[in-house]
N, CA, C and O atoms as a CHARMM CRD file, in Angstrom:
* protein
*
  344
    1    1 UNK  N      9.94500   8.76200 -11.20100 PROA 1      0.00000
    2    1 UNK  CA     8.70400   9.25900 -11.71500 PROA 1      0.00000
    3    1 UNK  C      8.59800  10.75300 -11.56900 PROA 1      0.00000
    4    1 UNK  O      9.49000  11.30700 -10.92500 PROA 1      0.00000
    5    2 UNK  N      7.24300  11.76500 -12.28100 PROA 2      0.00000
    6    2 UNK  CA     7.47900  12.68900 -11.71400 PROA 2      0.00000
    7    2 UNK  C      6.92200  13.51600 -11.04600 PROA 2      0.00000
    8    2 UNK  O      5.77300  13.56000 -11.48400 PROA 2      0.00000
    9    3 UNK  N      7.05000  14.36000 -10.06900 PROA 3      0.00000
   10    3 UNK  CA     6.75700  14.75800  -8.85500 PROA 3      0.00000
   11    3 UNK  C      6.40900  15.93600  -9.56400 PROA 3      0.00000
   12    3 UNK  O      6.91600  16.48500 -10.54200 PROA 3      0.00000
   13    4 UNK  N      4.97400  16.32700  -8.51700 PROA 4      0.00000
   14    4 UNK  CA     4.37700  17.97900  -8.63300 PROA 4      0.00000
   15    4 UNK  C      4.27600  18.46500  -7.36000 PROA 4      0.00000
   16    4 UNK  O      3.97900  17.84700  -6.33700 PROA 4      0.00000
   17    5 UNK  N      4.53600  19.57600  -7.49500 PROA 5      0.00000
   18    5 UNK  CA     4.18200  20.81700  -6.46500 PROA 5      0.00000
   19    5 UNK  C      2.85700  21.27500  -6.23300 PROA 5      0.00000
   20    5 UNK  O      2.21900  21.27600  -7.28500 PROA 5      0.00000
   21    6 UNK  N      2.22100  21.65300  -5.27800 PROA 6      0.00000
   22    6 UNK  CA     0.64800  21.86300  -5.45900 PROA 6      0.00000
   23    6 UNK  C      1.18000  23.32700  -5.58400 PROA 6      0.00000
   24    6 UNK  O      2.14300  24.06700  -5.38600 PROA 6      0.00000
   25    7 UNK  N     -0.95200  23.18400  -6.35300 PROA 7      0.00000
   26    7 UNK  CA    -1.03900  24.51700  -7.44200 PROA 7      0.00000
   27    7 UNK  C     -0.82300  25.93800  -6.50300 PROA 7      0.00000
   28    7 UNK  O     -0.42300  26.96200  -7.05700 PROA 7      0.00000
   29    8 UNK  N     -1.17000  25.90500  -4.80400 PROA 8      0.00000
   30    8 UNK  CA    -0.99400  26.95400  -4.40600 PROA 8      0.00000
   31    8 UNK  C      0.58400  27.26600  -3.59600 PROA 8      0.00000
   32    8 UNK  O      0.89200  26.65000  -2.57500 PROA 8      0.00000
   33    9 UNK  N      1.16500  27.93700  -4.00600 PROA 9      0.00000
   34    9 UNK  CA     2.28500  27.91700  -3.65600 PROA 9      0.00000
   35    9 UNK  C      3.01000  28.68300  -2.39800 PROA 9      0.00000
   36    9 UNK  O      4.18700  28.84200  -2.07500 PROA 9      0.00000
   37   10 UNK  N      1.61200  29.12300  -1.78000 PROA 10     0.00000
   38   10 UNK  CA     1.46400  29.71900  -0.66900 PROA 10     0.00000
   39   10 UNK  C      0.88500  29.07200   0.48400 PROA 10     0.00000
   40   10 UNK  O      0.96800  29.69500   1.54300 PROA 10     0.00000
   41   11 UNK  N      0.45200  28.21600   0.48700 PROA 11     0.00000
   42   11 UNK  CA    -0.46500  27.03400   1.44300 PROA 11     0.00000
   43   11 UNK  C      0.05600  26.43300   2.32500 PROA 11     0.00000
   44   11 UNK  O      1.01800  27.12900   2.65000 PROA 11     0.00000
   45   12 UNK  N      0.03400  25.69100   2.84100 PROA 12     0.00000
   46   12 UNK  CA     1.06000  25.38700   4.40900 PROA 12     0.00000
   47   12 UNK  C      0.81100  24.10500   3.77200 PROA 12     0.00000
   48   12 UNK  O      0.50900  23.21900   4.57100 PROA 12     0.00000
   49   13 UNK  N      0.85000  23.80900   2.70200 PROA 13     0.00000
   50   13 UNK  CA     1.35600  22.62300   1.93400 PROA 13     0.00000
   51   13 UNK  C      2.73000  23.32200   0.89800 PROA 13     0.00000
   52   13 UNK  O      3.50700  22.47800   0.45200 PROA 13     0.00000
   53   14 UNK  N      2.91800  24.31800   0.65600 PROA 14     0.00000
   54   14 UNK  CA     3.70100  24.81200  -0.25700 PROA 14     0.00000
   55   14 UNK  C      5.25100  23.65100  -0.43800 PROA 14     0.00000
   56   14 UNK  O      5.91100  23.66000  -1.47700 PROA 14     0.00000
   57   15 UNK  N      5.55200  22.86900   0.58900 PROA 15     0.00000
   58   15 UNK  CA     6.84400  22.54200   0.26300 PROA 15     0.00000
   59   15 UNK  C      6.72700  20.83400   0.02600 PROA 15     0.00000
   60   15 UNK  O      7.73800  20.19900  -0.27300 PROA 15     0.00000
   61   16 UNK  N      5.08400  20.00800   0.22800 PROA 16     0.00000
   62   16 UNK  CA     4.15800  19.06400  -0.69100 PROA 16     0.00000
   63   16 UNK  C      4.82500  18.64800  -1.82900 PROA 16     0.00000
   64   16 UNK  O      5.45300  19.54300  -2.39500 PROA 16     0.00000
   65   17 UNK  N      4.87300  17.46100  -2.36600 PROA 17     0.00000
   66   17 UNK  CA     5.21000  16.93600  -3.43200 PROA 17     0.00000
   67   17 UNK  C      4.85000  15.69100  -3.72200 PROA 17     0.00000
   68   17 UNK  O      5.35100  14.69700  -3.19700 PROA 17     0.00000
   69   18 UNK  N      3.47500  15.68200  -5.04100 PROA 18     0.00000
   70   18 UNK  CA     2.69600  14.73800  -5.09900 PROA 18     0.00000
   71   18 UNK  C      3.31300  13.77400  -6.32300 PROA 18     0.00000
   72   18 UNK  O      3.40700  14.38300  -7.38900 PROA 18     0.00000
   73   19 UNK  N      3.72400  12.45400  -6.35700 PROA 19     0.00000
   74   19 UNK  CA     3.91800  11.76900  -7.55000 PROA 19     0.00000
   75   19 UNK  C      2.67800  11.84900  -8.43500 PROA 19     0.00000
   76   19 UNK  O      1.65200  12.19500  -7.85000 PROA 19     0.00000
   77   20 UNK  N      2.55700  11.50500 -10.17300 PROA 20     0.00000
   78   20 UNK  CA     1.72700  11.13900 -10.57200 PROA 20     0.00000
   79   20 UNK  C      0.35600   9.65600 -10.35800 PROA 20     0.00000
   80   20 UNK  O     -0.64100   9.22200 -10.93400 PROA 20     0.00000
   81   21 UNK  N      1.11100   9.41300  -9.27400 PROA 21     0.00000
   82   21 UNK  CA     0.24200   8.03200  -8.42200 PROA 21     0.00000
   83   21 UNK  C     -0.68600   8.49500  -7.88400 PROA 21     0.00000
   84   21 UNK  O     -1.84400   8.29800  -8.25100 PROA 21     0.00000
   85   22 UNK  N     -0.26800   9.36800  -6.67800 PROA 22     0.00000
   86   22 UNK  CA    -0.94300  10.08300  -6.09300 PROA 22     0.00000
   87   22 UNK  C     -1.91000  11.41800  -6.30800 PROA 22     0.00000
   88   22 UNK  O     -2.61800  11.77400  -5.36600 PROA 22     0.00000
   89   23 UNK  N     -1.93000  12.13300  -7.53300 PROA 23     0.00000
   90   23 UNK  CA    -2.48800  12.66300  -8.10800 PROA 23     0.00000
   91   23 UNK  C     -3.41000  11.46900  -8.78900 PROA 23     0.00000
   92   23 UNK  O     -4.58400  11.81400  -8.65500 PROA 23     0.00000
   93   24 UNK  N     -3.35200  10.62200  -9.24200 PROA 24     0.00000
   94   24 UNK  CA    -4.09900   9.60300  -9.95000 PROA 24     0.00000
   95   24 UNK  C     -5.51700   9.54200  -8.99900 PROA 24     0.00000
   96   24 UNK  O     -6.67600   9.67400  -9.39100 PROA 24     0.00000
   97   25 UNK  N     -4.92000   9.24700  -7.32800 PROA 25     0.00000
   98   25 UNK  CA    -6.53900   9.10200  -6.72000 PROA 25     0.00000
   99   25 UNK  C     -7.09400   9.76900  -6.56600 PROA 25     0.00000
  100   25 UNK  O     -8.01900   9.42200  -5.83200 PROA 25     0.00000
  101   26 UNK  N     -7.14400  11.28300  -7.02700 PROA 26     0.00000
  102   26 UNK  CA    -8.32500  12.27800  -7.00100 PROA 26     0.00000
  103   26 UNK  C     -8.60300  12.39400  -8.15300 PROA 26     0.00000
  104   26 UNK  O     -9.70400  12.83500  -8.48300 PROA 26     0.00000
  105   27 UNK  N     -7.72800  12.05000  -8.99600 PROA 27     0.00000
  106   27 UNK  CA    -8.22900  12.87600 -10.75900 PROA 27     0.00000
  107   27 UNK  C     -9.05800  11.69500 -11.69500 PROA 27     0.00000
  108   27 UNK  O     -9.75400  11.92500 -12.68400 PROA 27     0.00000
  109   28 UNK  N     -8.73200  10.20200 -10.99900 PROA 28     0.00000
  110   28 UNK  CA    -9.48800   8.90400 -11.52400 PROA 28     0.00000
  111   28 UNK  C    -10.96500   9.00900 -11.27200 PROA 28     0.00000
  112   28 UNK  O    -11.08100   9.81300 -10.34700 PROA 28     0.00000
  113   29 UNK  N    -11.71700   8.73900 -11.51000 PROA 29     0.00000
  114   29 UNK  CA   -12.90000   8.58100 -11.04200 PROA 29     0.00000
  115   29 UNK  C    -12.65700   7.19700 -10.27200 PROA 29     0.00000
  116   29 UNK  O    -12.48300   7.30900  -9.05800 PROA 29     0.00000
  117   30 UNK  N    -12.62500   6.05500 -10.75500 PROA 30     0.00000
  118   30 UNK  CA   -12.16500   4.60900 -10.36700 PROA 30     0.00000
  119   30 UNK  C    -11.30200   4.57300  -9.11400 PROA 30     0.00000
  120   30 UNK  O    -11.87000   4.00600  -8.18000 PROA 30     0.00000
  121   31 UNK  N     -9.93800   5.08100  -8.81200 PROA 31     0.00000
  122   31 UNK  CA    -9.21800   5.35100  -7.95100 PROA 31     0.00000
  123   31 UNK  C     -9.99600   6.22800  -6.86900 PROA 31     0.00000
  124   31 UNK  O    -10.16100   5.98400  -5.67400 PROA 31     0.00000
  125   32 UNK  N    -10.47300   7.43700  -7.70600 PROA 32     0.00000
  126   32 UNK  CA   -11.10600   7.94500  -6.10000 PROA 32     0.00000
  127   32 UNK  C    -12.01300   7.15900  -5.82000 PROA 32     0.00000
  128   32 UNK  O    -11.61200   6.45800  -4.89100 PROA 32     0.00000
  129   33 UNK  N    -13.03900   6.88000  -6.11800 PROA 33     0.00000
  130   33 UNK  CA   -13.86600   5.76200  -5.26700 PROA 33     0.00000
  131   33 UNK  C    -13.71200   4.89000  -4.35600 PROA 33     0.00000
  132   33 UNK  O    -14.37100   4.56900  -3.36700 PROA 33     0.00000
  133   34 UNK  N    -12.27000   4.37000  -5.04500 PROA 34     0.00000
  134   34 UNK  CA   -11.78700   3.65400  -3.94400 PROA 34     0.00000
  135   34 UNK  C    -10.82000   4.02400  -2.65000 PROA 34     0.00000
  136   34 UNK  O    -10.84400   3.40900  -1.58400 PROA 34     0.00000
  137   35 UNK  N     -9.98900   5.12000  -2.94800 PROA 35     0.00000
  138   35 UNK  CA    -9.40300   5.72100  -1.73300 PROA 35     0.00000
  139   35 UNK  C    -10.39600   6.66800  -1.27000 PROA 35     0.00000
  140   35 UNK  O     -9.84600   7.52800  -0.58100 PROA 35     0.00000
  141   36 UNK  N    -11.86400   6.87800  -1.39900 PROA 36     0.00000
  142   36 UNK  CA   -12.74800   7.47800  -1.02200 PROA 36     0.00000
  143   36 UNK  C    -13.07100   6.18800   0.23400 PROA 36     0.00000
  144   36 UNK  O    -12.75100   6.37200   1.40900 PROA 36     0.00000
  145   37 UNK  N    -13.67800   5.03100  -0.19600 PROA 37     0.00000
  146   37 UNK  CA   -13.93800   3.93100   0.31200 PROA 37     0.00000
  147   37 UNK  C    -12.88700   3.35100   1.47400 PROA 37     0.00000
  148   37 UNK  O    -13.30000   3.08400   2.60300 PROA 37     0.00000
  149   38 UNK  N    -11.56200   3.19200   1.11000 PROA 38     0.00000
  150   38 UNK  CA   -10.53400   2.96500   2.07400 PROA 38     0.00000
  151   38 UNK  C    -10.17900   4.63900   3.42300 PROA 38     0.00000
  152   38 UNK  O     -9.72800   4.51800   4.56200 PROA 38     0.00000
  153   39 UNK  N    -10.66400   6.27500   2.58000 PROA 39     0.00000
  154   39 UNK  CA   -10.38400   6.72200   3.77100 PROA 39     0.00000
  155   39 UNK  C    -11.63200   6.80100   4.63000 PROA 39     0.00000
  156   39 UNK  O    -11.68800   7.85600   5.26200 PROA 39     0.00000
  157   40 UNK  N    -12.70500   5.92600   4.83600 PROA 40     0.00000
  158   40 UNK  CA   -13.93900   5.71700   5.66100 PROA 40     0.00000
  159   40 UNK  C    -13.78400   4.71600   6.40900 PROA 40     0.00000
  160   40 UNK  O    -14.39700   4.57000   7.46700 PROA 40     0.00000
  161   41 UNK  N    -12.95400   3.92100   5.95200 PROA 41     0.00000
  162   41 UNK  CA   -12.82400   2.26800   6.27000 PROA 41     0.00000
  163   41 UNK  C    -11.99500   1.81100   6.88900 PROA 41     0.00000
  164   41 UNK  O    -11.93200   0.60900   6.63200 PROA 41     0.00000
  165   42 UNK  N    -10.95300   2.24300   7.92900 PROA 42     0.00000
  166   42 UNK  CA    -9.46800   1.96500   8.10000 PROA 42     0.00000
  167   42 UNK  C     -9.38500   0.79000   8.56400 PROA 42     0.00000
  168   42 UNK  O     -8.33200   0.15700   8.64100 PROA 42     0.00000
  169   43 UNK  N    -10.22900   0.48500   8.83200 PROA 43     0.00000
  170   43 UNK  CA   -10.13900  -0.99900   8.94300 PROA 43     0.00000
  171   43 UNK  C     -9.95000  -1.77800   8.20500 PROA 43     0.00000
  172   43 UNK  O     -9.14700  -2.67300   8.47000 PROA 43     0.00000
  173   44 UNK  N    -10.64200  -1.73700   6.95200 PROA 44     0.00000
  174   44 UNK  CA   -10.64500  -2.44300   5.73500 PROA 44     0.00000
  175   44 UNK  C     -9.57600  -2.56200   4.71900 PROA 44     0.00000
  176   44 UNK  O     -9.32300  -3.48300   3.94200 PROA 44     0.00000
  177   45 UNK  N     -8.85300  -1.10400   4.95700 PROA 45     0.00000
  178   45 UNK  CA    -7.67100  -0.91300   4.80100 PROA 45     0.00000
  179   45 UNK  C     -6.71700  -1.87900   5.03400 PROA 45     0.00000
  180   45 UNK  O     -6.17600  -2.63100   4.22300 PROA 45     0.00000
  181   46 UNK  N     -6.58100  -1.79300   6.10200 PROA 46     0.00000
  182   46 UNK  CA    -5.56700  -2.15000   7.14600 PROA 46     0.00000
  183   46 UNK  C     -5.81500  -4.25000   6.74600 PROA 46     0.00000
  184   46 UNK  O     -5.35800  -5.38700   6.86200 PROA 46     0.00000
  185   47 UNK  N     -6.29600  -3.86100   6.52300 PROA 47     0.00000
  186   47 UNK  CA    -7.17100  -5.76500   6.43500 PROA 47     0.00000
  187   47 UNK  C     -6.65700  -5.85300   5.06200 PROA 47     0.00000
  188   47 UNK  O     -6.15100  -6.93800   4.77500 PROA 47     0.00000
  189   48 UNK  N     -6.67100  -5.11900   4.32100 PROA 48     0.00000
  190   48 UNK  CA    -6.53700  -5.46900   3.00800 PROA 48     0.00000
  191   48 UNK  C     -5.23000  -5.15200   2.24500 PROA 48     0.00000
  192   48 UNK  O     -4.78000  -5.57000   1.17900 PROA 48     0.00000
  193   49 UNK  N     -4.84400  -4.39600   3.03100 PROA 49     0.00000
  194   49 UNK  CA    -2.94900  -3.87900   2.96600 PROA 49     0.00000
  195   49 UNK  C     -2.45800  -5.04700   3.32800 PROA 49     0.00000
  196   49 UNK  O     -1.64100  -5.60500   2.59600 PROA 49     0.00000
  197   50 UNK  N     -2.87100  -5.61600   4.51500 PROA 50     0.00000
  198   50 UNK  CA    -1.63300  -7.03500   5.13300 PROA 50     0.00000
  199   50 UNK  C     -1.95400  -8.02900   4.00600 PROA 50     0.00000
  200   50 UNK  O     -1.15100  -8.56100   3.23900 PROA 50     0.00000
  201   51 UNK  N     -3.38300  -8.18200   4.06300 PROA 51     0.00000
  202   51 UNK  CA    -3.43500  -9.47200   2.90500 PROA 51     0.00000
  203   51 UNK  C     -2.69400  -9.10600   1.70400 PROA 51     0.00000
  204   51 UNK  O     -2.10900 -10.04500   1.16400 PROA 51     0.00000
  205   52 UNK  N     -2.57400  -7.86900   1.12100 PROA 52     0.00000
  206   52 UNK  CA    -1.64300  -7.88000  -0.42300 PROA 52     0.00000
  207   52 UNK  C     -0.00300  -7.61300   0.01000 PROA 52     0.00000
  208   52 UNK  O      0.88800  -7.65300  -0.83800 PROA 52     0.00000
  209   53 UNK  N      0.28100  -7.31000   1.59400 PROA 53     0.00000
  210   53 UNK  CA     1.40600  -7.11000   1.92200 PROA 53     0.00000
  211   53 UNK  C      2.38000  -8.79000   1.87200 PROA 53     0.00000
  212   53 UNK  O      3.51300  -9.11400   1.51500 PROA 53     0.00000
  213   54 UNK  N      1.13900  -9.53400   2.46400 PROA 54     0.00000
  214   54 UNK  CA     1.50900 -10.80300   2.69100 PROA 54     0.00000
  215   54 UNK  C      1.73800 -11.82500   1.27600 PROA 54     0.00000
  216   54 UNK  O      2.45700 -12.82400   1.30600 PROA 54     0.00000
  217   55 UNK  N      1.20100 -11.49800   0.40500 PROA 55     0.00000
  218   55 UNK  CA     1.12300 -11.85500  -0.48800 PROA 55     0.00000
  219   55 UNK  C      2.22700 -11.56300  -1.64400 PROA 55     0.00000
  220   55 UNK  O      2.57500 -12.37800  -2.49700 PROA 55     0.00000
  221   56 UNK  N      2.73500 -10.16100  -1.49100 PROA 56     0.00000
  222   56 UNK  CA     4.02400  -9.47600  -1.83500 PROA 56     0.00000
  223   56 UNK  C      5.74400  -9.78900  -1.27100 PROA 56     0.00000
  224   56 UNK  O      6.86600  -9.38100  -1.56900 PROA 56     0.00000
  225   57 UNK  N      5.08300 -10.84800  -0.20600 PROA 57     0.00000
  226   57 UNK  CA     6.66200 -11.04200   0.54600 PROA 57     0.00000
  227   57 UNK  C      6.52100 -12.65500   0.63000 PROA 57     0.00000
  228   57 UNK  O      7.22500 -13.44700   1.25600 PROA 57     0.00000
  229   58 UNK  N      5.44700 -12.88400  -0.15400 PROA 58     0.00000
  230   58 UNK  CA     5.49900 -14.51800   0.55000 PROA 58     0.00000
  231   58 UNK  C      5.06100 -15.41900  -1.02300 PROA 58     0.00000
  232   58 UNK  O      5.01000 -16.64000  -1.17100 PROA 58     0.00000
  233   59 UNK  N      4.83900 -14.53400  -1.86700 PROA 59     0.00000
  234   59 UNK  CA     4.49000 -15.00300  -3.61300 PROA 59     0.00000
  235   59 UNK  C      5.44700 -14.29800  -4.79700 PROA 59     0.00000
  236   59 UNK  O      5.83300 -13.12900  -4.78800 PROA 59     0.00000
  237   60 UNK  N      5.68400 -15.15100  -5.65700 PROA 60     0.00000
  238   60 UNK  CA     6.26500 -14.28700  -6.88300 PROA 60     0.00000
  239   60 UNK  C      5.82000 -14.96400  -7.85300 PROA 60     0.00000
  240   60 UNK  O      4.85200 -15.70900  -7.69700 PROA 60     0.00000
  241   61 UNK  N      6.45100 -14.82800  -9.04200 PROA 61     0.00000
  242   61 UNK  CA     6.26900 -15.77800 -10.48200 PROA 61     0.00000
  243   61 UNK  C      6.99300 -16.63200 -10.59800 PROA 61     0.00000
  244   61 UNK  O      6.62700 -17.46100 -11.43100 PROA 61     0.00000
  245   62 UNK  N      8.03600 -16.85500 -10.05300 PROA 62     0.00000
  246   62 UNK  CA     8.26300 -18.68300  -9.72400 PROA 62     0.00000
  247   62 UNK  C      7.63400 -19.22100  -8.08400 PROA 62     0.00000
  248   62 UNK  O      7.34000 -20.40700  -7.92800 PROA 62     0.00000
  249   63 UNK  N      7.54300 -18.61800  -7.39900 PROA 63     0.00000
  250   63 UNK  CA     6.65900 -19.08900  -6.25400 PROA 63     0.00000
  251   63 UNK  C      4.77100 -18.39200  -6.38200 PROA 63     0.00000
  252   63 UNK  O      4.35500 -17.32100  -5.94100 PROA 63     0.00000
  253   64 UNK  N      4.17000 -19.22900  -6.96400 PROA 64     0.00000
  254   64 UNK  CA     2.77200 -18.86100  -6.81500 PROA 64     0.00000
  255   64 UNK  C      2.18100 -18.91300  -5.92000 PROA 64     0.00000
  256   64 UNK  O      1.97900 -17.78400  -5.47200 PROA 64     0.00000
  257   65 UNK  N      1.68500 -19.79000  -5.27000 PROA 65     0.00000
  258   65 UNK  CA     1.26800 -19.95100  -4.18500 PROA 65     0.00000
  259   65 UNK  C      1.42800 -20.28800  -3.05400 PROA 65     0.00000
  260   65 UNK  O      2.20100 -21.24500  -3.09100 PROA 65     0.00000
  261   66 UNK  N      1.08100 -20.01100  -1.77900 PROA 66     0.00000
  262   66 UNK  CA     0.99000 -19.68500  -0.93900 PROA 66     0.00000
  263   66 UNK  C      1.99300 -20.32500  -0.09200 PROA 66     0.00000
  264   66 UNK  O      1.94100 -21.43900  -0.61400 PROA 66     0.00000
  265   67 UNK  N      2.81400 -20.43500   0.77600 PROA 67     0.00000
  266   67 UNK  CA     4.21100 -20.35700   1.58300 PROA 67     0.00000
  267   67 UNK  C      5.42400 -21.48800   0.56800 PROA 67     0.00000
  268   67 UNK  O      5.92900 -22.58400   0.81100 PROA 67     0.00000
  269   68 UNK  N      5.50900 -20.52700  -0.61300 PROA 68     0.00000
  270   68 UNK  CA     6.28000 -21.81100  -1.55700 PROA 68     0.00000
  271   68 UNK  C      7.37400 -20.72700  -1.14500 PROA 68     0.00000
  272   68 UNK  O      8.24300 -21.26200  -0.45600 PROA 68     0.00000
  273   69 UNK  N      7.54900 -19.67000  -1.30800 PROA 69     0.00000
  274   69 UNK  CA     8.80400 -19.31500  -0.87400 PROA 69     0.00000
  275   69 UNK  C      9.33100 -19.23700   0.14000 PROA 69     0.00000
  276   69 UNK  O     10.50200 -18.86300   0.20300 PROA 69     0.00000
  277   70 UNK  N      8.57600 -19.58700   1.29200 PROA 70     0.00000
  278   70 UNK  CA     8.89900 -20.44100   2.69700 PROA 70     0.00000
  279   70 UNK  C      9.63500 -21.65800   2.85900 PROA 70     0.00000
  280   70 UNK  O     10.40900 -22.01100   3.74900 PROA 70     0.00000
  281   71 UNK  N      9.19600 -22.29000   1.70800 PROA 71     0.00000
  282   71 UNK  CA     9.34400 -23.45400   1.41300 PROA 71     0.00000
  283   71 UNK  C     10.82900 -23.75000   0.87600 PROA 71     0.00000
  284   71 UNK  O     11.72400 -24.39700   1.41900 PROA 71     0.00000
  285   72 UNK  N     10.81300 -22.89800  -0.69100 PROA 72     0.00000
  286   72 UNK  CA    12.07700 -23.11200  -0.82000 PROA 72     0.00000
  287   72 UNK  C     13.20500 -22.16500  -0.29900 PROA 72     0.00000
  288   72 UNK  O     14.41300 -22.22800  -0.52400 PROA 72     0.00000
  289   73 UNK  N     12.26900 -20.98100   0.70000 PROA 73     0.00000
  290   73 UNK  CA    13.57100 -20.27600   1.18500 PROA 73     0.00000
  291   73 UNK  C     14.21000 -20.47000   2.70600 PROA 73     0.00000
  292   73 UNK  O     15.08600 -19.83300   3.29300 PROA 73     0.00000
  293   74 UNK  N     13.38000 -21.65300   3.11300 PROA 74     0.00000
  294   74 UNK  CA    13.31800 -21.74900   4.73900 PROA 74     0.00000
  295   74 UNK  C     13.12900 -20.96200   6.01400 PROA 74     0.00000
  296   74 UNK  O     13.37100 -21.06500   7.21600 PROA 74     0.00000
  297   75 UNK  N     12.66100 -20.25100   5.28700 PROA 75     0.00000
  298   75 UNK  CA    12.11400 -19.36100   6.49700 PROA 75     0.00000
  299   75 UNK  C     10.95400 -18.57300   5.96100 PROA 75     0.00000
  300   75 UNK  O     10.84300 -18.45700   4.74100 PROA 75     0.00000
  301   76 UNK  N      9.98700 -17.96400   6.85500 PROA 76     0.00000
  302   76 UNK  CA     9.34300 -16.80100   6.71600 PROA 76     0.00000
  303   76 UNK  C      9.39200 -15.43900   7.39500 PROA 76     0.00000
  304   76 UNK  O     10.18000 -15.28200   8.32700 PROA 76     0.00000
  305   77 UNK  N      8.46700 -14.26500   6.92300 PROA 77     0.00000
  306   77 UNK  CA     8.91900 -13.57700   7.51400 PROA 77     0.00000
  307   77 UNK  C      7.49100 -13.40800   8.53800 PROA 77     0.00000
  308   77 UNK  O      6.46500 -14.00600   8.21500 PROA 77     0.00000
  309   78 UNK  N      7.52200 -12.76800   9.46600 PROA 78     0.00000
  310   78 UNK  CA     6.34800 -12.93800  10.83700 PROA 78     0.00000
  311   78 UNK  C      6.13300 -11.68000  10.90100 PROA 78     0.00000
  312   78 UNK  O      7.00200 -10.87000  10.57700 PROA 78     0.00000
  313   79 UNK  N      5.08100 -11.37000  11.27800 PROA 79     0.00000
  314   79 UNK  CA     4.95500  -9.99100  11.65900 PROA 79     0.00000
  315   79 UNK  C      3.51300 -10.28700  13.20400 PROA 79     0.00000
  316   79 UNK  O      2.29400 -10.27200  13.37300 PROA 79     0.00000
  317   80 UNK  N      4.45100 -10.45800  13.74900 PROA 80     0.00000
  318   80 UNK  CA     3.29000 -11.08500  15.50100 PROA 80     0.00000
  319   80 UNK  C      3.91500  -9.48200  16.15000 PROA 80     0.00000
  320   80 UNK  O      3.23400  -8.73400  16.85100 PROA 80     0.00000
  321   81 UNK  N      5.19100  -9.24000  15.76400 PROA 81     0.00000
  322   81 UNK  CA     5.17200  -8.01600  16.56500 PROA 81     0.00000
  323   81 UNK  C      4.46200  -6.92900  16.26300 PROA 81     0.00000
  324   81 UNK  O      4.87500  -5.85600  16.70200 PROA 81     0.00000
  325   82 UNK  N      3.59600  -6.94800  15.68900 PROA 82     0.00000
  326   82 UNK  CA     2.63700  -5.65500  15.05900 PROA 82     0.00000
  327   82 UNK  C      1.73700  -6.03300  16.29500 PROA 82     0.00000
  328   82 UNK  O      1.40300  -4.92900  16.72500 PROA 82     0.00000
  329   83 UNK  N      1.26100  -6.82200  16.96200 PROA 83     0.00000
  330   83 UNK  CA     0.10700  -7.44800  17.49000 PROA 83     0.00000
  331   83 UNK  C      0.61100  -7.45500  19.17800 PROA 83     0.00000
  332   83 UNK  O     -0.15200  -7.50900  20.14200 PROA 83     0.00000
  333   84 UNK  N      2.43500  -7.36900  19.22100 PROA 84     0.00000
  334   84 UNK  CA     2.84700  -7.77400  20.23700 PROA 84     0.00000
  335   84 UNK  C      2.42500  -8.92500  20.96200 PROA 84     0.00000
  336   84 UNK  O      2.18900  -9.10100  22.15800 PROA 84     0.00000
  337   85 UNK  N      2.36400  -9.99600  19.52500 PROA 85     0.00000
  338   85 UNK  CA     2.32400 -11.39800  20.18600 PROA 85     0.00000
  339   85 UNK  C      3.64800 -12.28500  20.31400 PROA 85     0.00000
  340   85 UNK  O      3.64200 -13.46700  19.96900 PROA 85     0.00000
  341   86 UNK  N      4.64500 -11.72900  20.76600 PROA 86     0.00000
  342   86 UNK  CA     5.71100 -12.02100  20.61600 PROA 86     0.00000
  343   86 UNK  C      5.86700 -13.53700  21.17800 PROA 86     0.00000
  344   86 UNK  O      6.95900 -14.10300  21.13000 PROA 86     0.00000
């Protein structure tokens, strides 16, 4: 994708390099609202990252729902060590 340099090229960001993604959440109205909302919230964040994280490693388009690729892959993946519930 492609990457920008911020506009001041003197800034103690000068060596910064923003994808067009990331430029997206300030220049959206829609997007900023919401990374407006998530940087107040880190909690909510954080709550809502695992649920689409979990959902990204544990669903696809032949596995829809919920531990089918557990299912047919025999295993899952755990994440207790985030929690150090080992």
């Amino acid at each position: 994708g492609d990457q920008w340099w911020t506009a001041d090229r003197s800034s103690k960001y000068a060596q910064t390099r923003r994808l067009t993604a990331d430029l997206s959440l300030v220049a959206d109205q829609t997007y900023k609202e919401i990374a407006l909302e998530y940087a107040h919230d880190h909690e909510k964040f954080d709550s809502e990252f695992a649920d689409a994280w979990y959902k990204l490693v544990h669903r696809s388009e032949d596995h829809p729902h919920e531990d089918d690729l557990e299912r047919d892959g025999g295993f899952c993946t755990h994440f207790e060590f985030l929690t150090g519930e080992l």
